[in-house]
N, C-alpha and C positions, 0 to 999 in steps of 0.2 A: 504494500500500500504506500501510498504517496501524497503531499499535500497539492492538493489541483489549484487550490488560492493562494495569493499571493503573501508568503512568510519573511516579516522582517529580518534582516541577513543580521539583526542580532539574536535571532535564534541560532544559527550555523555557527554560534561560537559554543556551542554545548556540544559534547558527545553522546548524542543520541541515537538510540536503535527502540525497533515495532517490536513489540511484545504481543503474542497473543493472547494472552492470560487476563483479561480484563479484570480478574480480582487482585492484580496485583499493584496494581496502580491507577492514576485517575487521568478522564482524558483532556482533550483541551479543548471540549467543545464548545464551551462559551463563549472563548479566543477565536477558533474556529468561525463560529457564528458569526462572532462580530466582522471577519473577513468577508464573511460572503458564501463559506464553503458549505455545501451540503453534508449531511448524516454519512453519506457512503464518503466524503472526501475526507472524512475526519480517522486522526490514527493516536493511539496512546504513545509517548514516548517517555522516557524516561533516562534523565540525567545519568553517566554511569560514575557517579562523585566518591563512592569506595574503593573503585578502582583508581582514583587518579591521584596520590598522594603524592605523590611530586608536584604538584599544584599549589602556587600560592595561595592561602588561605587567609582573609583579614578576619578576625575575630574583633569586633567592636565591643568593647566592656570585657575584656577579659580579665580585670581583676575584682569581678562583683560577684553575685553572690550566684548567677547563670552563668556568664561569660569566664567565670572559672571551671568550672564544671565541664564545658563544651572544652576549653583548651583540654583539661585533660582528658576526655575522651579522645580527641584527635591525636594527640600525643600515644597513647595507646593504640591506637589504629594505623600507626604509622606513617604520619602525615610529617613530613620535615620541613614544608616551610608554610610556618603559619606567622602570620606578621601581627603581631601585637606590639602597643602604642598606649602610653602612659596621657594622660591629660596634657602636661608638661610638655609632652614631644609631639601632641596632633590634639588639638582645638576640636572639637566634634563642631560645636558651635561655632566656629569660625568657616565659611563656605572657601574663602582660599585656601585656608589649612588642609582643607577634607581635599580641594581639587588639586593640590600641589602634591600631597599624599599619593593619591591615585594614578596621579600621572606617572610619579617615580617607581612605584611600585605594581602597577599593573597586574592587582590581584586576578585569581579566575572566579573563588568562591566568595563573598562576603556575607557572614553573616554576624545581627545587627541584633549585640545584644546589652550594647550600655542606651544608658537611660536614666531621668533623675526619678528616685523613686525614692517613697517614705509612707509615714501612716497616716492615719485620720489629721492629726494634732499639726505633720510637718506641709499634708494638704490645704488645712486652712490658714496656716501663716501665711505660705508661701505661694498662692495661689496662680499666679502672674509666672513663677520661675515654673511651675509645673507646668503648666502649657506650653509656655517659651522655649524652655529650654529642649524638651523634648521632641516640640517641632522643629527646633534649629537639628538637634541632632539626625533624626530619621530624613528629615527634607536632604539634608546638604548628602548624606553617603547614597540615599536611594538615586537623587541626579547625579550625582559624580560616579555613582557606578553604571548609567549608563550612557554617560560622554566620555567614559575612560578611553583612552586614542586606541582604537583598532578593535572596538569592540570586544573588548579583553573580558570583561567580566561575565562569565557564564552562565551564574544562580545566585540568588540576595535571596537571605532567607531573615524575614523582620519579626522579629516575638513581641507582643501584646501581653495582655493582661485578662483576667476572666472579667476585672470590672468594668469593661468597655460594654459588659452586658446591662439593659435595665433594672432598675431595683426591684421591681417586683416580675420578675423574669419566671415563664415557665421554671417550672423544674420537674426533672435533669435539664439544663440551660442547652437547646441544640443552637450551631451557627445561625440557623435561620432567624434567633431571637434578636439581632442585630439592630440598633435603630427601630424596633417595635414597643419601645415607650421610654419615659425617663430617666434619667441616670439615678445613681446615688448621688444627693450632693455633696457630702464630706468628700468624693475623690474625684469627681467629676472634671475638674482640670487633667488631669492626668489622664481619664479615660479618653476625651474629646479627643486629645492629640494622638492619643496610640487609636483610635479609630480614622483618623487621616492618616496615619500610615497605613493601614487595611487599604484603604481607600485610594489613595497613592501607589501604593503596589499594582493592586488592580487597575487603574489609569494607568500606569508604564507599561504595564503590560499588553492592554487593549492597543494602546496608541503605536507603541512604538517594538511591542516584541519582547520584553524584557523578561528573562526570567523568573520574575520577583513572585516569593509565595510568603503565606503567614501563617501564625501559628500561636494560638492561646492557651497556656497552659493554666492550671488551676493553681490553688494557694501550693507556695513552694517553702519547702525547708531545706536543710546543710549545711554540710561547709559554706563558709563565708557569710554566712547568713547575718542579717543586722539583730545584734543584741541589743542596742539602746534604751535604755529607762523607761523614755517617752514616745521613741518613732518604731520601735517595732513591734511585729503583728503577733496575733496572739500565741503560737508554739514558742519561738527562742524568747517569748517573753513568759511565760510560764517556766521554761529551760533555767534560766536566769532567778525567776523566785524564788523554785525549790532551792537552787544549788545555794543562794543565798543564804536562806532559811535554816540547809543542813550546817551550813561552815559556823553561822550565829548560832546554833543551838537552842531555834526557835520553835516553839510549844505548836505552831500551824499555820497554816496560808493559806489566807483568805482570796477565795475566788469571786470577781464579779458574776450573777445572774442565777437561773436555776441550775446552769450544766446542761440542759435539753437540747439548745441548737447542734444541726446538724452539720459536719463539714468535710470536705474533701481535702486528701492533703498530697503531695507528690513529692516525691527524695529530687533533692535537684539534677543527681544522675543520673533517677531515670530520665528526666525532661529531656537529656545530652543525649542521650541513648535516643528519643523521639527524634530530638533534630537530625542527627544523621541520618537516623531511616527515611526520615522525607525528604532532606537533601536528595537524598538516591533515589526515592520512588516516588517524588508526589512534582508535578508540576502544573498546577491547577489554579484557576482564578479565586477558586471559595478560600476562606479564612477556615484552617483547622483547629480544634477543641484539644485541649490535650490535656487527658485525667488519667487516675489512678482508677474511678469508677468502685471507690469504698468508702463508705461514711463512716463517720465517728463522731459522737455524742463529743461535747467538749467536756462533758466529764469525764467519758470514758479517757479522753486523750488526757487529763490532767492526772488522773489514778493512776497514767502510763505515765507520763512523766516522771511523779511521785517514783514510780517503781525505779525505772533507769537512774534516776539521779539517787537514789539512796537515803529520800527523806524519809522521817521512821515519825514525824508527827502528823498531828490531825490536820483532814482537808474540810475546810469550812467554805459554803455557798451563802454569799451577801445577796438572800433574793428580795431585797428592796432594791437592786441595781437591776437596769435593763439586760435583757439577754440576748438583743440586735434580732438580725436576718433567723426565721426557725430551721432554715434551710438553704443549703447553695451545695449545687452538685452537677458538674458538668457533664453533659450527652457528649461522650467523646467517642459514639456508635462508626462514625465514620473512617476513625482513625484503627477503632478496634477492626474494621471488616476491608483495612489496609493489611492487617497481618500483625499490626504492633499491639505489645500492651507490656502495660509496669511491669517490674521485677520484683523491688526493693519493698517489701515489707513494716509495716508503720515501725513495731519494736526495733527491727535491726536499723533502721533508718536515723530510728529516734536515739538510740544508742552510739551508731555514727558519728550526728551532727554534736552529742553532749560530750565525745571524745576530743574533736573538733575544739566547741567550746572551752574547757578545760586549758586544755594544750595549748590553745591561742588568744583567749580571751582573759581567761581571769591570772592565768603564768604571765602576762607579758603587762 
């Protein structure tokens, strides 16, 4: 099979081959569409990006709490030139920085996973830097990756957030919930913008050919994760109470709410393990979901915690404190009947990130 429409020649800088297997990947028929081609003109392809490890590879954000995670999966998969870049040495928010970058370095893969990100507390101070800086960021790599000279760049792959979903969202939340009603307001700067890069992606692509695909994973923990007092979310900050509570010799820890809401959680390695499999198998305009597809009571996950971290006192529930969302659970059906799905385990996960913790947080 063959494209009989007319395919921008920055498709032909990917390494692509037809697959008959249509469960194994997703087509491009939306792209397609929008050419002009017909049903029979349309074909599956699929990036061959595990095989290509001699490929430069720009990893944006690689030293946060995903962008670590992805280097080292790559690093273990055998990937020797992956270009990572400090604040200090590449501006994300600067668009000559990004395009000077690019030019000199003429990555093939990039993907695009720093971002200013924080809690409820650091959304509403900084409201202005949330949107900004995030659209400075995704705008300036998604267009310089695809004016990089010679059509270098092969597949940009852009990570989102689950909150770019509405607040009162079906659940399980499938992609189609998208712009089908209003945000959360506590984070809703930061969702706006990381739904203009959805949105952005799919424009480059329609327009001009571009590789670009996305990907929303669910609430993430790990290595690197933010412990902060005040900005971070509610696992390393439970992580952070008990461990406190065990060292003080404290009698209990008091938990906001009843305990009953539900929540989905994901090891940030599986997430790395996601992105490579769709690097390699997915080149589609839809935005993908990306869950563990298990729920956990936040009390059950606090009684885990309690357990992992070694606290031996009483857990107490302040239910005069609100207990938020009763439920958030991502429909990541699509990505499951792609072939993938989680590995990692909440306990081993949870054990993990408090080893983690430890070792680099409370020792340093």
């Amino acid at each position: 099979m063959t494209f009989s429409a007319p395919v921008s020649p920055l498709l032909d800088c990917n390494t692509l081959s037809t697959v008959a297997d249509s469960g194994d990947i997703v087509s491009f028929v939306s792209l397609m569409e929008s050419m002009g081609a017909s049903p029979e003109d349309q074909t599956e392809v699929v990036a061959s990006f595990l095989s290509d490890t001699d490929a430069k590879v720009f990893v944006a954000g690689h030293r946060g709490l995903v962008g670590s995670a992805i280097h080292r999966k790559l690093v273990a998969l055998g990937f020797t030139k992956l270009l990572l870049r400090t604040h200090a040495e590449v501006d994300l928010t600067r668009q000559a920085d990004v395009e000077a970058f690019f030019a000199a370095e003429r990555p093939r893969y990039v993907i695009v996973a720093a971002a200013k990100v924080g809690g409820i507390h650091a959304n509403s101070t900084y409201p202005a830097d949330f949107i900004a800086v995030n659209l400075q960021i995704q705008t300036n790599i998604i267009d310089a990756s695809l004016r990089c000279t010679g059509g270098a760049v092969s597949k940009l792959f852009f990570l989102g957030s689950s909150c770019i979903y509405p607040k009162h969202a079906p659940q399980p939340i499938p992609e189609s919930a998208l712009l089908s009603g209003p945000l959360e307001p506590t984070n809703e700067w930061y969702a706006v913008a990381k739904i203009a890069g959805i949105k952005m992606c799919q424009a480059y692509r329609i327009q001009h050919g571009l590789d670009a695909i996305s990907a929303m994973p669910t609430n993430l923990y790990g290595p690197q994760d933010n412990f902060h007092p005040e900005n971070s979310h509610v696992l390393p900050a439970l992580i952070r109470r008990f461990h406190n509570a065990k060292i003080s010799g404290a009698n209990e820890v008091v938990v906001w709410g009843t305990g009953s809401p539900l929540r989905e959680f994901l090891h940030v390695d599986d997430l790395a393990d996601a992105v490579v499999f769709l690097m390699d198998r997915y080149s589609g305009l839809e935005h993908v979901n990306v869950g563990s597809g298990k729920e956990v009571t936040i009390k059950e996950l606090a009684e885990l915690v309690k357990e992992v971290v070694g606290f031996q006192g009483d857990l107490v529930w302040d239910k005069t404190k609100p207990d938020g969302t009763p439920r958030k659970l991502m429909d990541s059906s699509m990505l499951a009947g792609m072939g993938w799905e989680a590995k990692i385990p909440l306990r081993e996960g949870l054990a993990d990130t408090y080893k983690w913790y430890v070792d680099n947080v409370v020792d340093n």
